[in-house]
C-alpha positions as CSV (number, residue, x, y, z in Angstrom):
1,X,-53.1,-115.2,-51.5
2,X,-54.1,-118.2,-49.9
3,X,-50.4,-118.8,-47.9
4,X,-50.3,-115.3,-47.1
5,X,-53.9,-114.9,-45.5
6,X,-52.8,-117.7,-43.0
7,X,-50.2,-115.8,-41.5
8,X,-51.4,-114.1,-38.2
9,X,-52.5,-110.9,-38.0
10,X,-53.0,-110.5,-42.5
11,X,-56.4,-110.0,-44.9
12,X,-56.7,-111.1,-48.1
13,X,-58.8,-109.3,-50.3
14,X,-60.5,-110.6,-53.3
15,X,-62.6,-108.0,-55.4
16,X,-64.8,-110.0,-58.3
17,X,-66.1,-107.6,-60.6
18,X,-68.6,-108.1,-64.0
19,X,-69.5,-106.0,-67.2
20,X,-73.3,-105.6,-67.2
21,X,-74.2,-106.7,-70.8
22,X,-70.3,-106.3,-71.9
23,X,-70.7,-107.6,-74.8
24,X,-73.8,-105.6,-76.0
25,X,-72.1,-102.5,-74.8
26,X,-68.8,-102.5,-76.4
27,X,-69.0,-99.1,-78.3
28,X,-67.7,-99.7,-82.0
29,X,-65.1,-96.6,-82.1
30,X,-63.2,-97.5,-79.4
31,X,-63.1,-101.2,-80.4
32,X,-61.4,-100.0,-83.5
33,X,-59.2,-97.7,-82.3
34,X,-57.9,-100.3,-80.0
35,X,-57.5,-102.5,-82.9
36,X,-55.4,-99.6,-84.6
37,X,-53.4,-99.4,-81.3
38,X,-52.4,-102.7,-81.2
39,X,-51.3,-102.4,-84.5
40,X,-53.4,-104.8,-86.6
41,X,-53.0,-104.9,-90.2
42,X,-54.5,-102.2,-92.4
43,X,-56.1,-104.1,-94.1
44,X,-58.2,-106.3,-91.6
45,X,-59.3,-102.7,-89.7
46,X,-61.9,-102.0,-92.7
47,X,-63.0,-105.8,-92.2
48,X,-64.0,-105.5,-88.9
49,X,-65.3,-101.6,-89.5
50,X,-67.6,-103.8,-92.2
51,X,-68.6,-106.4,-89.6
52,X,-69.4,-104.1,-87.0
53,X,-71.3,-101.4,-89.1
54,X,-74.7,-101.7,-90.2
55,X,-75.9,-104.0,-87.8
56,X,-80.0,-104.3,-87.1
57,X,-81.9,-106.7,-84.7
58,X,-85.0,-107.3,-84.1
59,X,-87.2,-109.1,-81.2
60,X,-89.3,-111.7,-81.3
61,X,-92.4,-112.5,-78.8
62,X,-94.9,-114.9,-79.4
63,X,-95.9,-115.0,-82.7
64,X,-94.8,-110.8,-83.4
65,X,-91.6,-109.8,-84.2
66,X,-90.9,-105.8,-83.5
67,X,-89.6,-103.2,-86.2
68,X,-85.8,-103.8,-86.7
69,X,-83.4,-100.9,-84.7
70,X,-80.0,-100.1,-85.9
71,X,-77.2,-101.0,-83.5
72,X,-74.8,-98.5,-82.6
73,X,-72.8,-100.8,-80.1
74,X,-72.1,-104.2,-79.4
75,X,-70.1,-107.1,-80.9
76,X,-71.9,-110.0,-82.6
77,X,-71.6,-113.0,-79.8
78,X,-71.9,-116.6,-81.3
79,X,-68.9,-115.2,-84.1
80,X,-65.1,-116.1,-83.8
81,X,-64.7,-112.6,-84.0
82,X,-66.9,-110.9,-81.5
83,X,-65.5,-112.2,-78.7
84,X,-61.9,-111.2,-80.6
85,X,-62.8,-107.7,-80.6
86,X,-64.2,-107.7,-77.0
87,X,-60.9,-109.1,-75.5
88,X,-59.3,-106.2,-77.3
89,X,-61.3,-103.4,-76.4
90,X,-60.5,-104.7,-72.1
91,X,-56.5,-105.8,-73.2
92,X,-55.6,-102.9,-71.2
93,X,-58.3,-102.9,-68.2
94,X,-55.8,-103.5,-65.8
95,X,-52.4,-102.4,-67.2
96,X,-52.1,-99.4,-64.2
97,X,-53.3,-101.4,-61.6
98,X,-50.3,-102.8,-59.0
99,X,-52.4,-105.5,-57.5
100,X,-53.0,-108.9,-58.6
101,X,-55.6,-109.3,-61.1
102,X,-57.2,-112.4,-63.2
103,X,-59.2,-111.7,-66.4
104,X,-61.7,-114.3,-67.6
105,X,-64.0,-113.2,-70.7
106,X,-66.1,-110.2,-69.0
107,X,-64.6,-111.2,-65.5
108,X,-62.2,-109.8,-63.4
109,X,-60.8,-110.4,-60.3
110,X,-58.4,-108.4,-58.1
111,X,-56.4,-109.5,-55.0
112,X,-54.3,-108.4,-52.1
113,X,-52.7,-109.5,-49.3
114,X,-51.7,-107.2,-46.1
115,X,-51.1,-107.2,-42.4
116,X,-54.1,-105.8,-40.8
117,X,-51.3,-103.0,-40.0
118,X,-50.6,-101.8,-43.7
119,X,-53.1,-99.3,-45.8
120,X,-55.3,-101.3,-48.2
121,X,-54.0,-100.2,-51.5
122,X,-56.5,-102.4,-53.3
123,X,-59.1,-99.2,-53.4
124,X,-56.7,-97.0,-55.7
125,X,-56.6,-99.9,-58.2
126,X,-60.2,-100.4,-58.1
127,X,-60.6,-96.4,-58.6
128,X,-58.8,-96.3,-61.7
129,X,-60.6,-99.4,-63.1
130,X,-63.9,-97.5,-62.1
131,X,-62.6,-94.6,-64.3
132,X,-61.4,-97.1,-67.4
133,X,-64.8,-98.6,-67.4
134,X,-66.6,-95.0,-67.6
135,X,-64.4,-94.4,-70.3
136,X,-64.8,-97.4,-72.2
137,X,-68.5,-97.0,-71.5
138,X,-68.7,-100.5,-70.1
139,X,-70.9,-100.7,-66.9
140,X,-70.1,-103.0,-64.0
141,X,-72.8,-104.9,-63.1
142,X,-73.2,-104.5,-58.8
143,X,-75.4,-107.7,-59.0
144,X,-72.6,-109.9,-59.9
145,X,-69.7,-107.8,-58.1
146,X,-68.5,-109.1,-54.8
147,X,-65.1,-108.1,-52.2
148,X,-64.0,-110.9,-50.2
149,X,-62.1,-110.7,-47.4
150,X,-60.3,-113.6,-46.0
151,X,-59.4,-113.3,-42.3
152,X,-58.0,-115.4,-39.6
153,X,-58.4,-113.0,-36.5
154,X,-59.9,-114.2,-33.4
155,X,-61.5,-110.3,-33.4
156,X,-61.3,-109.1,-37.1
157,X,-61.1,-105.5,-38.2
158,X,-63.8,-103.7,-39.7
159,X,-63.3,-104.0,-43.1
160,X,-64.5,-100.6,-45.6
161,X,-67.5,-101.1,-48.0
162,X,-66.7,-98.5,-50.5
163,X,-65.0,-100.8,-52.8
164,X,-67.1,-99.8,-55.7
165,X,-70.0,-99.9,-53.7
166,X,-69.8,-103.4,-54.1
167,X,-71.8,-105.8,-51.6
168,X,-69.2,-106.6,-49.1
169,X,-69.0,-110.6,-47.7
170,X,-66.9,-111.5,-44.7
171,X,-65.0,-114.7,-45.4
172,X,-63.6,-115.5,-41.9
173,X,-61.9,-118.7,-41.4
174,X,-63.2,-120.5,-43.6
175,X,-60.3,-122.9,-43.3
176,X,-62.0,-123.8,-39.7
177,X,-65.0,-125.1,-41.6
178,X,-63.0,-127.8,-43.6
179,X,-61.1,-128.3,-40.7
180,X,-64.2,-129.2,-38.5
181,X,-65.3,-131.7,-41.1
182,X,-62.3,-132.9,-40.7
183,X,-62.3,-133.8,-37.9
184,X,-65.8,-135.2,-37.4
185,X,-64.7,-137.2,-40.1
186,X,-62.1,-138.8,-38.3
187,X,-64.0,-139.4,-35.0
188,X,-67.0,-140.6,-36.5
189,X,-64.7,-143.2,-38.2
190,X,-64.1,-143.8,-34.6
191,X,-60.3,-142.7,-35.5
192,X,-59.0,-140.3,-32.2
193,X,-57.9,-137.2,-32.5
């Protein structure tokens, strides 16, 4: 990403997306089913059906707690195993997409690098991970979900914001910035350069 955005006349894109409350979300039939699909034992399926089921919470504030609700969604967090059956349930988030992608607990990140001639192809992948989200009935939080684009044009394009409708940042030589430390660096050492 980083090589190819210094080439003249490219864009890098870097899309960083976030599951509002993923955790809290994750809804316990499709956990389960993924757990079938993967083709975990038999016998650990009724385990985690157990685990999941039945689940209450309750809130407290001051010196009050509230009535207990019954959850119908969510894994445990603070468990070995909540966290187990989250990364299951997004295995597959990205397994149609054709860009680069990074996943990092309820993070993910997506990248692509193109001459400022070529279609971005980046918005098809990020389509069909809107559509696996809806599905999953995970919701991306727009707070915490950014597109990057990296950019070492003199005069650089206009770049879309319907990614998402994701806040859009321009990154634009950013590698100047470092470089002019640099550089002041160097000649306030008194070093020419």
């Amino acid at each position: 990403m980083f090589l190819g955005s210094d080439t003249p006349q490219n864009i890098g894109t870097v899309v960083l997306t976030d599951f509002s409350k993923a955790f809290d979300l994750v809804n316990h039939n499709i956990a389960i089913d993924k757990l079938m699909s993967l083709g975990v034992r038999g016998a650990i399926v009724p385990w985690v059906i157990h685990f999941l089921s039945d689940r209450r919470q309750c809130v407290r504030y001051n010196q009050t707690l509230s009535d207990y609700a019954q959850l119908h969604a969510g894994v445990p967090q603070g468990t070995k195993i909540g966290p187990i059956t989250f990364q299951t349930v997004i295995n597959d988030v990205a397994q149609d997409c054709h860009s680069h992608y990074w996943k990092y607990v309820d993070d993910l990140t997506f990248a692509e690098n193109r001459t400022c001639n070529e279609r971005d192809s980046l918005q098809s992948d990020l389509d069909v991970f809107l559509d696996w989200s809806i599905r999953h009935q995970l919701k991306l939080n727009p707070d915490k979900c950014q597109a990057i684009n990296i950019c070492f044009m003199r005069n650089p394009l206009h770049f879309p914001t319907s990614l998402l409708v994701i806040p859009h940042s321009h990154l634009i030589m950013f590698i100047m910035l470092k470089y002019s430390v640099y550089i002041s660096k160097r000649t306030s050492n008194g070093t020419p350069r």
